[in-house]
mmJSON file of the N, C-alpha and C atoms, coordinates in Angstrom:
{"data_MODEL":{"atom_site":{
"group_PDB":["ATOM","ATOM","ATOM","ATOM","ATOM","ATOM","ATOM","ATOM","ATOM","ATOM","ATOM","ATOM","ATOM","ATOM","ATOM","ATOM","ATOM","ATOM","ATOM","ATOM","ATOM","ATOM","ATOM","ATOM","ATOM","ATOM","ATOM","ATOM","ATOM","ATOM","ATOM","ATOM","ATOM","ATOM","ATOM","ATOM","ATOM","ATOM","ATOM","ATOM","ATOM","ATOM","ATOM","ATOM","ATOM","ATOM","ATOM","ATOM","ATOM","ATOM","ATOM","ATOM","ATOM","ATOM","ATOM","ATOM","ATOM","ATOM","ATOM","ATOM","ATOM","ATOM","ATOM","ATOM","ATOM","ATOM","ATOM","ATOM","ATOM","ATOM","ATOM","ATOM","ATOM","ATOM","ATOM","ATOM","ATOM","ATOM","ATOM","ATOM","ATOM","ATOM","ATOM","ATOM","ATOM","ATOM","ATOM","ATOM","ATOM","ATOM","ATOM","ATOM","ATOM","ATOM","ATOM","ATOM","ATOM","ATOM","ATOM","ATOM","ATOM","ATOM","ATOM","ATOM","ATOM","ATOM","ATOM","ATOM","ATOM","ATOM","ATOM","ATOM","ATOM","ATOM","ATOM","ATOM","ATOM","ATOM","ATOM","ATOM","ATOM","ATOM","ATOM","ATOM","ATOM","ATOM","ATOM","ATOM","ATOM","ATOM","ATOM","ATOM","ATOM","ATOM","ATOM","ATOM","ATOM","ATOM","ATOM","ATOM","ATOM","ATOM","ATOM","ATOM","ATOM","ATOM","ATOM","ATOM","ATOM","ATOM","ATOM","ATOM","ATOM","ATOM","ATOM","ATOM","ATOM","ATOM","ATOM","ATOM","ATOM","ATOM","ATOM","ATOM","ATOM","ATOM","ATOM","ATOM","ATOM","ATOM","ATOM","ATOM","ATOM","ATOM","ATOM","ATOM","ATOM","ATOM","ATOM","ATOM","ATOM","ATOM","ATOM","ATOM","ATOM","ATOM","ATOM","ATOM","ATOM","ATOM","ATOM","ATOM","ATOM","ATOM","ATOM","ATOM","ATOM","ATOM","ATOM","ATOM","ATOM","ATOM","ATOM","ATOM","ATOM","ATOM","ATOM","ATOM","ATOM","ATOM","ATOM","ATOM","ATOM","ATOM","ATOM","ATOM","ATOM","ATOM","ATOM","ATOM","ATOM","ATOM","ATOM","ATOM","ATOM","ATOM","ATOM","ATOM","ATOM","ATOM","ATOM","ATOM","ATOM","ATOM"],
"id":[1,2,3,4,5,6,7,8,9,10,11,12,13,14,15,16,17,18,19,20,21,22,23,24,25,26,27,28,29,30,31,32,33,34,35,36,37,38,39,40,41,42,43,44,45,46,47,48,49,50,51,52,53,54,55,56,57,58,59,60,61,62,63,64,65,66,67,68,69,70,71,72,73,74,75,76,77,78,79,80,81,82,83,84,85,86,87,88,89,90,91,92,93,94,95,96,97,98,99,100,101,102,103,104,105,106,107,108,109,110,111,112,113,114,115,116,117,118,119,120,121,122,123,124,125,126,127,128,129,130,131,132,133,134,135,136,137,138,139,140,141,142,143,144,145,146,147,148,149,150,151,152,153,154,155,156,157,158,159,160,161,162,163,164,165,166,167,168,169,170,171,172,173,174,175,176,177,178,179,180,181,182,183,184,185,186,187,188,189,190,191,192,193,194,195,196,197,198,199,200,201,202,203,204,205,206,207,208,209,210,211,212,213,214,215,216,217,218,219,220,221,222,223,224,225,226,227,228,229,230,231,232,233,234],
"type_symbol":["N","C","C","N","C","C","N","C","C","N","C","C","N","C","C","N","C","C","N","C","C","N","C","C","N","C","C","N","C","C","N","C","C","N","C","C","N","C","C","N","C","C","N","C","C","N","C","C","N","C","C","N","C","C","N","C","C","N","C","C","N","C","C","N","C","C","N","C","C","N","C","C","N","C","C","N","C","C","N","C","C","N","C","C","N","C","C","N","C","C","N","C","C","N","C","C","N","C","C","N","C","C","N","C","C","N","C","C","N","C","C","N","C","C","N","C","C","N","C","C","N","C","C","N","C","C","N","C","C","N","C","C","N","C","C","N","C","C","N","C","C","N","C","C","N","C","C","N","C","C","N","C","C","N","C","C","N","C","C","N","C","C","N","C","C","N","C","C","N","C","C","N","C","C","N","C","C","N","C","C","N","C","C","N","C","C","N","C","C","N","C","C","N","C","C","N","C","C","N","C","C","N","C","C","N","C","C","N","C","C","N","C","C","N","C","C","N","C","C","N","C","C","N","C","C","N","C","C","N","C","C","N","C","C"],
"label_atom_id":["N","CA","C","N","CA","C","N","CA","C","N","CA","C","N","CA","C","N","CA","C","N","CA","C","N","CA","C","N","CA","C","N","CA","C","N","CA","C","N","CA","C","N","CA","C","N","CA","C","N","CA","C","N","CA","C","N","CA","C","N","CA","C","N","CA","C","N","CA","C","N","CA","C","N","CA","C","N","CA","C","N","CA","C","N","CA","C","N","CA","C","N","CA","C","N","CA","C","N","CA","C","N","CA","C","N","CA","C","N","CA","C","N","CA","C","N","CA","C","N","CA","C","N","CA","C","N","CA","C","N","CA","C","N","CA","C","N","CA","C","N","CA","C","N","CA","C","N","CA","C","N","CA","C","N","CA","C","N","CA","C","N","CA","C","N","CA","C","N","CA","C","N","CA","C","N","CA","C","N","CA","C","N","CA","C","N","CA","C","N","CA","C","N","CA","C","N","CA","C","N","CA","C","N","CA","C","N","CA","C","N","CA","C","N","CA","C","N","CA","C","N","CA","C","N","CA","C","N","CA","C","N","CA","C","N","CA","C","N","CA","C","N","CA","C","N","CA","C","N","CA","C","N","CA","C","N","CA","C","N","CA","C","N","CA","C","N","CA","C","N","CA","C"],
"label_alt_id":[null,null,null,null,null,null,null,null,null,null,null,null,null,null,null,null,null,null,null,null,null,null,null,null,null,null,null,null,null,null,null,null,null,null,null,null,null,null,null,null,null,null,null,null,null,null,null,null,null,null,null,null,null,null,null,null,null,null,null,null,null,null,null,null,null,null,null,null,null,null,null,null,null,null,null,null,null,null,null,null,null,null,null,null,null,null,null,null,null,null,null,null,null,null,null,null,null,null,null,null,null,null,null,null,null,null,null,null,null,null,null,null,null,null,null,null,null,null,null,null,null,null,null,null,null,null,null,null,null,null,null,null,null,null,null,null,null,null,null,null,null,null,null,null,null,null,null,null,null,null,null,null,null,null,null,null,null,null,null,null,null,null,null,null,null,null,null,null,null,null,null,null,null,null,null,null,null,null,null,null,null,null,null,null,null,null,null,null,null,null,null,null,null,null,null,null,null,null,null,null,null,null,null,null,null,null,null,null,null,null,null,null,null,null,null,null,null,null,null,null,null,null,null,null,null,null,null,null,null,null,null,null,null,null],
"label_comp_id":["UNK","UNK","UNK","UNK","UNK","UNK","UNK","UNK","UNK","UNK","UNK","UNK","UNK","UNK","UNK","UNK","UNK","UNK","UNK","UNK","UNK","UNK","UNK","UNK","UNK","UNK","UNK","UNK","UNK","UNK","UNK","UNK","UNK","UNK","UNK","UNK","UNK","UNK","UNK","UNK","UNK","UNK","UNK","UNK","UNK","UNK","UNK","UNK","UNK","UNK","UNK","UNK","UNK","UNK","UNK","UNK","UNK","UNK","UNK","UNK","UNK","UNK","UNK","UNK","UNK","UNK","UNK","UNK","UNK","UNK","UNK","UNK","UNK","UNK","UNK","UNK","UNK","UNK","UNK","UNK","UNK","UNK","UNK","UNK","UNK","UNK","UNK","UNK","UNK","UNK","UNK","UNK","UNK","UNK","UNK","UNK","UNK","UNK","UNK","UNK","UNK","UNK","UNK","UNK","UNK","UNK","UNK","UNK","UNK","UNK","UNK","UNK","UNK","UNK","UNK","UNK","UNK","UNK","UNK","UNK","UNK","UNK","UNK","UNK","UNK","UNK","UNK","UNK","UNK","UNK","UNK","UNK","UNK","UNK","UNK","UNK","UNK","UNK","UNK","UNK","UNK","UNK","UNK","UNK","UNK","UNK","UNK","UNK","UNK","UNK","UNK","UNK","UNK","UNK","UNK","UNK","UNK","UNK","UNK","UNK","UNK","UNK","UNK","UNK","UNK","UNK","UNK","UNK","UNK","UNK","UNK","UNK","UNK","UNK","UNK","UNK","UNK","UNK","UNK","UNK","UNK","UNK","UNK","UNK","UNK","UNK","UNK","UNK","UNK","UNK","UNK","UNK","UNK","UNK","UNK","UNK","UNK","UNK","UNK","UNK","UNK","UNK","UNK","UNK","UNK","UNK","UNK","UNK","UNK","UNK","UNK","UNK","UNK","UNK","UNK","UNK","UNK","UNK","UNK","UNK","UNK","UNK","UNK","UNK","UNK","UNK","UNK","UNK","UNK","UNK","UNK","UNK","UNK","UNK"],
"label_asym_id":["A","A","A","A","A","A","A","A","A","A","A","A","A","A","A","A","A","A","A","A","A","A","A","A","A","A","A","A","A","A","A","A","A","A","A","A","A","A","A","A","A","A","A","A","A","A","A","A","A","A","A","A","A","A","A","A","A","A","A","A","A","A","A","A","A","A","A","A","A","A","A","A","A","A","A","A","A","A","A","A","A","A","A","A","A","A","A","A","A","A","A","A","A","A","A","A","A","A","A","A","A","A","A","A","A","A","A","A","A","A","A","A","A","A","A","A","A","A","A","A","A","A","A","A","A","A","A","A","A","A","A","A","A","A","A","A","A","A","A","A","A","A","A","A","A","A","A","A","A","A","A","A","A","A","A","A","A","A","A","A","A","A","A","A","A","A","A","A","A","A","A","A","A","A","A","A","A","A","A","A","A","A","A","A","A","A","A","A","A","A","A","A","A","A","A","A","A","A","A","A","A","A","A","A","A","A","A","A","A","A","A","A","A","A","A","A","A","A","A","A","A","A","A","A","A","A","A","A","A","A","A","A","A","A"],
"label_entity_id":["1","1","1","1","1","1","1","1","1","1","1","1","1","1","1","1","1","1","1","1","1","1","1","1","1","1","1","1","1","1","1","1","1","1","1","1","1","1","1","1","1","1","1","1","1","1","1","1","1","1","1","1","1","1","1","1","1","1","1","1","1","1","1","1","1","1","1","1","1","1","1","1","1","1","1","1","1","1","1","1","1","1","1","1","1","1","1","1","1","1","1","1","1","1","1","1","1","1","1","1","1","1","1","1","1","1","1","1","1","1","1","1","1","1","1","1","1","1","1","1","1","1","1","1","1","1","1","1","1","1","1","1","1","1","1","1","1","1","1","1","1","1","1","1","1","1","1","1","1","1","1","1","1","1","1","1","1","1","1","1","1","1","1","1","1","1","1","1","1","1","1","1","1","1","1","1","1","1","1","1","1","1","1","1","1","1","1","1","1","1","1","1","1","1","1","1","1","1","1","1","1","1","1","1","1","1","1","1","1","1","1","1","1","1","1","1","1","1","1","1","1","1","1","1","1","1","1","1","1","1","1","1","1","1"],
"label_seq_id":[1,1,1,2,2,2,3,3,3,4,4,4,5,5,5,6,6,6,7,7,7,8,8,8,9,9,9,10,10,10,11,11,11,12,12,12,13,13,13,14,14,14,15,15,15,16,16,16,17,17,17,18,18,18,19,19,19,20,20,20,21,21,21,22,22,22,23,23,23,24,24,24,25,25,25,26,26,26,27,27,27,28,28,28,29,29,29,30,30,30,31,31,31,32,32,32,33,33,33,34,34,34,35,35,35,36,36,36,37,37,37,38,38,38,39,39,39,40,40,40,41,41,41,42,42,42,43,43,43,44,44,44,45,45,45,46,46,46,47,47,47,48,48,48,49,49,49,50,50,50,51,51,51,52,52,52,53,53,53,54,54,54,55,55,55,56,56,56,57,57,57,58,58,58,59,59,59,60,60,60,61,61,61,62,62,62,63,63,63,64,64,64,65,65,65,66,66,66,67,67,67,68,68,68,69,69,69,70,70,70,71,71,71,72,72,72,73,73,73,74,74,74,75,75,75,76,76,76,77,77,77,78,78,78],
"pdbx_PDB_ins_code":[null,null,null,null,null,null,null,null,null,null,null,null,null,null,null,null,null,null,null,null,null,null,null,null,null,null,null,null,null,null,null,null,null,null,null,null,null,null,null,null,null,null,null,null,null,null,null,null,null,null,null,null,null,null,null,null,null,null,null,null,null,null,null,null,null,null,null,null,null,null,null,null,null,null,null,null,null,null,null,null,null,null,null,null,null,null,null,null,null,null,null,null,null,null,null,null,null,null,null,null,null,null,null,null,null,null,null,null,null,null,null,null,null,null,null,null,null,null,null,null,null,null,null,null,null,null,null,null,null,null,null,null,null,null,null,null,null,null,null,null,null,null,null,null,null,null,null,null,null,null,null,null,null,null,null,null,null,null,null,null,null,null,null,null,null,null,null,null,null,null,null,null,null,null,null,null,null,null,null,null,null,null,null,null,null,null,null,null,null,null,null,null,null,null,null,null,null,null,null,null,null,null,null,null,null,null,null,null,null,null,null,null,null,null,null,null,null,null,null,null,null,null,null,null,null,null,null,null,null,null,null,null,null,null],
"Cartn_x":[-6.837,-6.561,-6.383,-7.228,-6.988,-5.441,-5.524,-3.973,-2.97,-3.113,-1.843,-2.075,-2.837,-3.429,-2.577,-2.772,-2.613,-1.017,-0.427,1.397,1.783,1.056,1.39,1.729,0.377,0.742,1.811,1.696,2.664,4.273,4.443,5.993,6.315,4.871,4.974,5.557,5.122,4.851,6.254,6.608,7.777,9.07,9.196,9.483,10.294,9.448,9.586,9.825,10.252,10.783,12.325,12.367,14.053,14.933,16.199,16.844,15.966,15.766,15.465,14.137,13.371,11.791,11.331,12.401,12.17,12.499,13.567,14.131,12.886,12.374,11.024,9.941,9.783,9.14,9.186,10.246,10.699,10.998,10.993,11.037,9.793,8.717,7.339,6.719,7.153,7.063,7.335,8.565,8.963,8.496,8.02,7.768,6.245,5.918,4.139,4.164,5.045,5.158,5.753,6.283,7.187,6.021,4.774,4.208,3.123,3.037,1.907,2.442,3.442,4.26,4.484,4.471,4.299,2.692,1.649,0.643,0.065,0.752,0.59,1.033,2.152,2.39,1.742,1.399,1.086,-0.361,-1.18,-2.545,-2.593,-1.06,-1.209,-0.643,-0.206,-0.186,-0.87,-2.163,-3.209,-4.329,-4.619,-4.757,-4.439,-3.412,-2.346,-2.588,-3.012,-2.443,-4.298,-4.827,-6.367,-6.189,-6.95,-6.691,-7.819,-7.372,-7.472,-8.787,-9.672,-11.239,-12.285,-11.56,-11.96,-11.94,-10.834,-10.756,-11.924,-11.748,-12.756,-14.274,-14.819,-16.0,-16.462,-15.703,-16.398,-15.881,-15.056,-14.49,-15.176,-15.458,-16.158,-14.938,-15.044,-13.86,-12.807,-13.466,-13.354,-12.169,-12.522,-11.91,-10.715,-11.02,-9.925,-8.71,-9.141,-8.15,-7.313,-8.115,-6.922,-6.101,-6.918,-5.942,-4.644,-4.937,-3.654,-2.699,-3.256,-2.271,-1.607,-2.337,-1.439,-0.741,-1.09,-0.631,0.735,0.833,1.347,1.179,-0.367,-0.53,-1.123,-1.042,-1.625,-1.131,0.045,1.598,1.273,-0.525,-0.774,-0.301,0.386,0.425,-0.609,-1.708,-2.99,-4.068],
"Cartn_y":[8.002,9.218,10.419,10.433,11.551,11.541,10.094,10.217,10.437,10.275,11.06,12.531,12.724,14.436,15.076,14.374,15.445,15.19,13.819,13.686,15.051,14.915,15.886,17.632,17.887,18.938,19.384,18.077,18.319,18.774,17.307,17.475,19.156,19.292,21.036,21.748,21.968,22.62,22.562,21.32,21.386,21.374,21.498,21.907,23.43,24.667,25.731,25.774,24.978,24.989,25.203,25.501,25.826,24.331,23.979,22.798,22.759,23.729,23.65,23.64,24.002,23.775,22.132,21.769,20.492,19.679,19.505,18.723,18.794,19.787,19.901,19.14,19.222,18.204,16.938,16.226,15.393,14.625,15.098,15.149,14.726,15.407,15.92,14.163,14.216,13.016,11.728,11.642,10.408,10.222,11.241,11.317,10.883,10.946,10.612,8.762,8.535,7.338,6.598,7.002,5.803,5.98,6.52,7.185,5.754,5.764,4.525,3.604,3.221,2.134,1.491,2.126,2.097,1.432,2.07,2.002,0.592,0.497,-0.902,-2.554,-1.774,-3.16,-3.543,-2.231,-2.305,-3.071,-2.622,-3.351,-4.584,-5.188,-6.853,-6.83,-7.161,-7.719,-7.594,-6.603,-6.937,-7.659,-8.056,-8.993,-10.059,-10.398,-11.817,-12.295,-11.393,-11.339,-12.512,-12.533,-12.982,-14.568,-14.405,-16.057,-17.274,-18.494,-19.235,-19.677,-19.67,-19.635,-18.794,-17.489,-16.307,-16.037,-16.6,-16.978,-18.045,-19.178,-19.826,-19.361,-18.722,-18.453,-17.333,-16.226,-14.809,-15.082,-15.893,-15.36,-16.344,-16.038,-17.08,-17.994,-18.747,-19.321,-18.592,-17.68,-16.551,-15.723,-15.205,-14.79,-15.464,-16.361,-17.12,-17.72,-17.732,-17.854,-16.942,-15.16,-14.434,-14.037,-14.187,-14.291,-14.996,-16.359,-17.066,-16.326,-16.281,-15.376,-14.359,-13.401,-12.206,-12.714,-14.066,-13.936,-15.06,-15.606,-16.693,-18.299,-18.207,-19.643,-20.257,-21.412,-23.089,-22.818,-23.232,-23.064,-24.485,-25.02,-26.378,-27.351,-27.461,-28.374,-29.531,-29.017,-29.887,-30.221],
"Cartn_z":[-17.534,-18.274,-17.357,-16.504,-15.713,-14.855,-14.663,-13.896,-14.462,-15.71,-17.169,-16.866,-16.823,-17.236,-15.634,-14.584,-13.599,-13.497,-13.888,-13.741,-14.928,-16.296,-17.14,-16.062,-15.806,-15.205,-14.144,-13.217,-12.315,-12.692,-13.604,-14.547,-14.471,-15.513,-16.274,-14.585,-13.928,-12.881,-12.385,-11.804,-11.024,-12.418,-13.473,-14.596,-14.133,-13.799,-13.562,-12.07,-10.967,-9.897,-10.0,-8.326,-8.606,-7.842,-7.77,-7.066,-5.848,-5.239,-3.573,-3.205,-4.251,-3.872,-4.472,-5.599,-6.303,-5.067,-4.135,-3.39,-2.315,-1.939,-0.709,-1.026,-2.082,-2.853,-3.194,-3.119,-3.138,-1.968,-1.093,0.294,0.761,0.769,0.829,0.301,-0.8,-1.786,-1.178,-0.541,-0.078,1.526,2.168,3.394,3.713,2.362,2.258,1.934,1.041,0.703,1.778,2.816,3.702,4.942,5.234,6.176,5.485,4.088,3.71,3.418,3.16,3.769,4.721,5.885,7.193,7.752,7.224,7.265,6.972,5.476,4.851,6.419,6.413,7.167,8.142,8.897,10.227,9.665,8.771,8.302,8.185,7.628,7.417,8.306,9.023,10.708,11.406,11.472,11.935,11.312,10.029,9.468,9.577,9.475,9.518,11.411,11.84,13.12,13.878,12.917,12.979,14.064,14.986,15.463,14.365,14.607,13.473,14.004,14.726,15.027,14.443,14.737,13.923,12.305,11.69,10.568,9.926,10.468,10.151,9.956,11.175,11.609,10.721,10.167,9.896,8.248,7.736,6.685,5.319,4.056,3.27,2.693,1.814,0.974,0.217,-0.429,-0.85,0.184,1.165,1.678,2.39,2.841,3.036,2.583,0.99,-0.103,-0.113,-0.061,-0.126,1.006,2.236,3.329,3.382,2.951,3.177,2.079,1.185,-0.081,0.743,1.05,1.805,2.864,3.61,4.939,5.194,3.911,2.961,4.213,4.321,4.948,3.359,4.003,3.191,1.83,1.914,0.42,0.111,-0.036,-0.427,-0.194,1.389,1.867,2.186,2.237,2.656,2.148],
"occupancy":[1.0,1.0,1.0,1.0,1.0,1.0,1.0,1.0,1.0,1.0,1.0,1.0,1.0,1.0,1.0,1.0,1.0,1.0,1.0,1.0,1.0,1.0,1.0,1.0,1.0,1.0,1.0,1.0,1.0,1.0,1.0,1.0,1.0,1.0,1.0,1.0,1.0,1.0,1.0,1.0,1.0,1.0,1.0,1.0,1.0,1.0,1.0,1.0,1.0,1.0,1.0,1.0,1.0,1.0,1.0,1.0,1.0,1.0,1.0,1.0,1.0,1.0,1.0,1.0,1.0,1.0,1.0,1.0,1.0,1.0,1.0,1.0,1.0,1.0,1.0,1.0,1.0,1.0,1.0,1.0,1.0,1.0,1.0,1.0,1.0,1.0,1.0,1.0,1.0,1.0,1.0,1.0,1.0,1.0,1.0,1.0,1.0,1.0,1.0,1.0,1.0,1.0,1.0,1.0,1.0,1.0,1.0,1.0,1.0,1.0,1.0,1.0,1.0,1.0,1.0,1.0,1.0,1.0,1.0,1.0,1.0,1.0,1.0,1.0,1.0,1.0,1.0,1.0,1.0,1.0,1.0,1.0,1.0,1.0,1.0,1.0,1.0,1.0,1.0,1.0,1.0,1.0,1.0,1.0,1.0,1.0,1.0,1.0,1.0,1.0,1.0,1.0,1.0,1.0,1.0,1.0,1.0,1.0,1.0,1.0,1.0,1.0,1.0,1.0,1.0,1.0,1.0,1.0,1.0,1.0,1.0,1.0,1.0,1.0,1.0,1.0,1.0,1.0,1.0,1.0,1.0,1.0,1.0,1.0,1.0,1.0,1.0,1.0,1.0,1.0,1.0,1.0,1.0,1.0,1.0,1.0,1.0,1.0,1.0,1.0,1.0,1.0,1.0,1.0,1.0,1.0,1.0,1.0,1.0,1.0,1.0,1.0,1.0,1.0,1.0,1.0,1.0,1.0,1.0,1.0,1.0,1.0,1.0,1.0,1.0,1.0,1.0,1.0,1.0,1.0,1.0,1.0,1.0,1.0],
"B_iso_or_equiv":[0.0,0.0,0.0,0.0,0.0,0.0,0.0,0.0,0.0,0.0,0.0,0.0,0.0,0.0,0.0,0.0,0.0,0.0,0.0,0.0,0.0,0.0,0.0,0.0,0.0,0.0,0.0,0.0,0.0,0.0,0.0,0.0,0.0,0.0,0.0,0.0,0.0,0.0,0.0,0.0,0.0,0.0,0.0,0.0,0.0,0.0,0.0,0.0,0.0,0.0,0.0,0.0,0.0,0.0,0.0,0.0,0.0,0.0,0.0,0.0,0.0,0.0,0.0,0.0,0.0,0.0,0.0,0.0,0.0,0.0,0.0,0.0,0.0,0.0,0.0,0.0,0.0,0.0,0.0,0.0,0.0,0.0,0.0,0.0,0.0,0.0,0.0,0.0,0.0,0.0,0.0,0.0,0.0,0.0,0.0,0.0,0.0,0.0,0.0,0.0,0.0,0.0,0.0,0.0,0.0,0.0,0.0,0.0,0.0,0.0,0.0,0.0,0.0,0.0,0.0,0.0,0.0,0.0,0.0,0.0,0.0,0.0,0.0,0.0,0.0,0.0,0.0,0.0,0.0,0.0,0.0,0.0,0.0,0.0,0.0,0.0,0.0,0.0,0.0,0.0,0.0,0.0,0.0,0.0,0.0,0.0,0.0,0.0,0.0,0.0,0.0,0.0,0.0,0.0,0.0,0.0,0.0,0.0,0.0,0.0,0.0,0.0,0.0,0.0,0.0,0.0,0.0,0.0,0.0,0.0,0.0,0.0,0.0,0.0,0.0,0.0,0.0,0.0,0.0,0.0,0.0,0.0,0.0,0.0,0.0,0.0,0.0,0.0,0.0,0.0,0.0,0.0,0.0,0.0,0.0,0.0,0.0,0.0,0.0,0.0,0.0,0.0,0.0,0.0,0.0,0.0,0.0,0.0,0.0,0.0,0.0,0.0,0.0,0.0,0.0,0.0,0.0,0.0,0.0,0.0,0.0,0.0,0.0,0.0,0.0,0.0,0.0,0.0,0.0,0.0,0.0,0.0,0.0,0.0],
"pdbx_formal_charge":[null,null,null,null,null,null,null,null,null,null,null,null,null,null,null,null,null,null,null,null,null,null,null,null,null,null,null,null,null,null,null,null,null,null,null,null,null,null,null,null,null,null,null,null,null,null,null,null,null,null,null,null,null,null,null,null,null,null,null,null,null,null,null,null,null,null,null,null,null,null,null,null,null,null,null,null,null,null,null,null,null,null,null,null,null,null,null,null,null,null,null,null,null,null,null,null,null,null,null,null,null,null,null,null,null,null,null,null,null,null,null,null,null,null,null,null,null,null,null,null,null,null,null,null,null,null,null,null,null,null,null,null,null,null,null,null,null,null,null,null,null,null,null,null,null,null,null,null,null,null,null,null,null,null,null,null,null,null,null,null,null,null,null,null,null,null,null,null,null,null,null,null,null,null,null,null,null,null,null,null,null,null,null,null,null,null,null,null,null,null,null,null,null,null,null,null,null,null,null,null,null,null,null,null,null,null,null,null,null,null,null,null,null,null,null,null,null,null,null,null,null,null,null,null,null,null,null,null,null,null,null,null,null,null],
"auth_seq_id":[1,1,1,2,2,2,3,3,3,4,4,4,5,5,5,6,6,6,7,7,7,8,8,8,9,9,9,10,10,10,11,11,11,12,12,12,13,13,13,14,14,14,15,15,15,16,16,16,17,17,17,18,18,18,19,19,19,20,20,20,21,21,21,22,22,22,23,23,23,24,24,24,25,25,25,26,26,26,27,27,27,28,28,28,29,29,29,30,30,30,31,31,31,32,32,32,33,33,33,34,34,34,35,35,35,36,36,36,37,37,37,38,38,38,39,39,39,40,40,40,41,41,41,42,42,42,43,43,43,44,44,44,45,45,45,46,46,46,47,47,47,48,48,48,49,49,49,50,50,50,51,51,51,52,52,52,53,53,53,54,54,54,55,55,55,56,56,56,57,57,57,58,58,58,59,59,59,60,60,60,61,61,61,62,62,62,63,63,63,64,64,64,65,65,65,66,66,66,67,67,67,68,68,68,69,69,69,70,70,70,71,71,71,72,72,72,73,73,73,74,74,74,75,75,75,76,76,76,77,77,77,78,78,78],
"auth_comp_id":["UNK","UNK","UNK","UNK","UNK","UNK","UNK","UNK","UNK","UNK","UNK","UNK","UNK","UNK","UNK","UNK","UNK","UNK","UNK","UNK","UNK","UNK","UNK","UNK","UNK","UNK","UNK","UNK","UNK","UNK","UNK","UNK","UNK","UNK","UNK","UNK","UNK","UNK","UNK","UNK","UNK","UNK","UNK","UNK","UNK","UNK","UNK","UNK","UNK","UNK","UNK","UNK","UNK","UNK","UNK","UNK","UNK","UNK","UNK","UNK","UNK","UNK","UNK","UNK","UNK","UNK","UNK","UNK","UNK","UNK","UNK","UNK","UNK","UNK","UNK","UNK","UNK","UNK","UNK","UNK","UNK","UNK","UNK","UNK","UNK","UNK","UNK","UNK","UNK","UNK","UNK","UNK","UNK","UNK","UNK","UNK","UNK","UNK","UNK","UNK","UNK","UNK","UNK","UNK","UNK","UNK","UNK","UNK","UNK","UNK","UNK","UNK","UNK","UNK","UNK","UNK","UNK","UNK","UNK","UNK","UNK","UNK","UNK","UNK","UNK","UNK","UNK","UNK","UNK","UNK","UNK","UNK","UNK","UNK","UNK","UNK","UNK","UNK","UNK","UNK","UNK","UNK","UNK","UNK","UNK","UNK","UNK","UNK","UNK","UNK","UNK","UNK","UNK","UNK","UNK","UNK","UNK","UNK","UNK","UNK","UNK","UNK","UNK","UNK","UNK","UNK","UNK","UNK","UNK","UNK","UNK","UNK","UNK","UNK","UNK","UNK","UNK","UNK","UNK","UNK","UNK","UNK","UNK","UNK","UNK","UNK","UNK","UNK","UNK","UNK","UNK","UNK","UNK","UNK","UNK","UNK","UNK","UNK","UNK","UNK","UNK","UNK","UNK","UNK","UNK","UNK","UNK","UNK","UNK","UNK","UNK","UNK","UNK","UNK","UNK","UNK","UNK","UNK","UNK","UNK","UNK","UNK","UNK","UNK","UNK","UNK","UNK","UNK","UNK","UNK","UNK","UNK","UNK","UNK"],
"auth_asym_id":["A","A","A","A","A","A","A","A","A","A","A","A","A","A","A","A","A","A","A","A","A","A","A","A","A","A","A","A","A","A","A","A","A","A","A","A","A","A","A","A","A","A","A","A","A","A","A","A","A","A","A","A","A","A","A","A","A","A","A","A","A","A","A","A","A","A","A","A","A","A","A","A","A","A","A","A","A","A","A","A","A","A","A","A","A","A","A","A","A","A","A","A","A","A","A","A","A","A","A","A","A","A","A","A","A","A","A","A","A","A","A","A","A","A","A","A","A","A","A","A","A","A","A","A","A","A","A","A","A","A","A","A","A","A","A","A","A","A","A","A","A","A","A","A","A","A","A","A","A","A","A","A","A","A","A","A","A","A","A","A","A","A","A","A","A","A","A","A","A","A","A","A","A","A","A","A","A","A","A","A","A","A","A","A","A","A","A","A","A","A","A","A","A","A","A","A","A","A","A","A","A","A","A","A","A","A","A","A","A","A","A","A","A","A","A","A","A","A","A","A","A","A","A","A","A","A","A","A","A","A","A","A","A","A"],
"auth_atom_id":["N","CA","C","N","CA","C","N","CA","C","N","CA","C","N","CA","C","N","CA","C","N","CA","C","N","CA","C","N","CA","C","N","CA","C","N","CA","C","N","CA","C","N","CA","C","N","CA","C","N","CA","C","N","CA","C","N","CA","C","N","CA","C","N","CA","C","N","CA","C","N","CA","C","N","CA","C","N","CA","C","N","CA","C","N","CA","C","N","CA","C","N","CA","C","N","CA","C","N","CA","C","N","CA","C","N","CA","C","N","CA","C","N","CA","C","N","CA","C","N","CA","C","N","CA","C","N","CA","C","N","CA","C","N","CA","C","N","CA","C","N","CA","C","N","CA","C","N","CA","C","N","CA","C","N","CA","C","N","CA","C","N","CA","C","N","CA","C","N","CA","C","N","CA","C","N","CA","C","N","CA","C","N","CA","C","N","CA","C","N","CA","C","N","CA","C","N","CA","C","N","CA","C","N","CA","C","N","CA","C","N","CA","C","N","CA","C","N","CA","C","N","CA","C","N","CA","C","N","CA","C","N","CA","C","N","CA","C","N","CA","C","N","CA","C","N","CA","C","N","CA","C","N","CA","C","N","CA","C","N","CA","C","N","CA","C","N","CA","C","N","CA","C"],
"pdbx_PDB_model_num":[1,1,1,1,1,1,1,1,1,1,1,1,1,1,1,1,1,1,1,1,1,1,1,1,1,1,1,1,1,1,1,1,1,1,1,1,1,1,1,1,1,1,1,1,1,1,1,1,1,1,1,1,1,1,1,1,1,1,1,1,1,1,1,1,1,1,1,1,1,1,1,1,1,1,1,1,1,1,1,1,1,1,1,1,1,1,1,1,1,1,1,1,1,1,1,1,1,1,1,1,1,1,1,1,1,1,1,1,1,1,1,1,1,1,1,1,1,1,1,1,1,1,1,1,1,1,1,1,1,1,1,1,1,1,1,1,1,1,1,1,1,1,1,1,1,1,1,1,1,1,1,1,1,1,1,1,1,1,1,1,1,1,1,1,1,1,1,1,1,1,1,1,1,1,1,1,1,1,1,1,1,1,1,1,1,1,1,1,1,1,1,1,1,1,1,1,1,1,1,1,1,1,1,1,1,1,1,1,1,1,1,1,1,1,1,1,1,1,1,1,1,1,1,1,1,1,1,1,1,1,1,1,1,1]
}}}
């Protein structure tokens, strides 16, 4: 609910903007999103990037399940 409530306002807000402050914004907007995008990947590759001793040793079943999910090992071959 709250995250309705604060898109509501924003809308309102940039509503009463002009082309060129909407576009800075938008800008602003996409420059934040490709910056955690960025972020994202670099995280699973250092994840993914785990040697397979280390995997074994620190991680529960649990975890290991979702590793391979993210890291797309053991596609039940075995």
């Amino acid at each position: 609910m709250p995250r309705l409530f604060s898109t509501v306002i924003a809308a309102a807000l940039l509503a009463g903007c002009t082309s060129a402050q909407q576009l800075f914004v938008e800008r602003g907007v996409f420059s934040a999103q490709s910056a955690k995008d960025a972020e994202g990947r670099v995280l699973k590759a250092t994840v993914c990037a785990m040697s397979i001793g280390a995997y074994h040793r620190i991680n529960t079943e649990r975890e290991r399940e979702a590793l391979d999910v993210l890291c797309g090992g053991d596609e039940g071959g075995s």
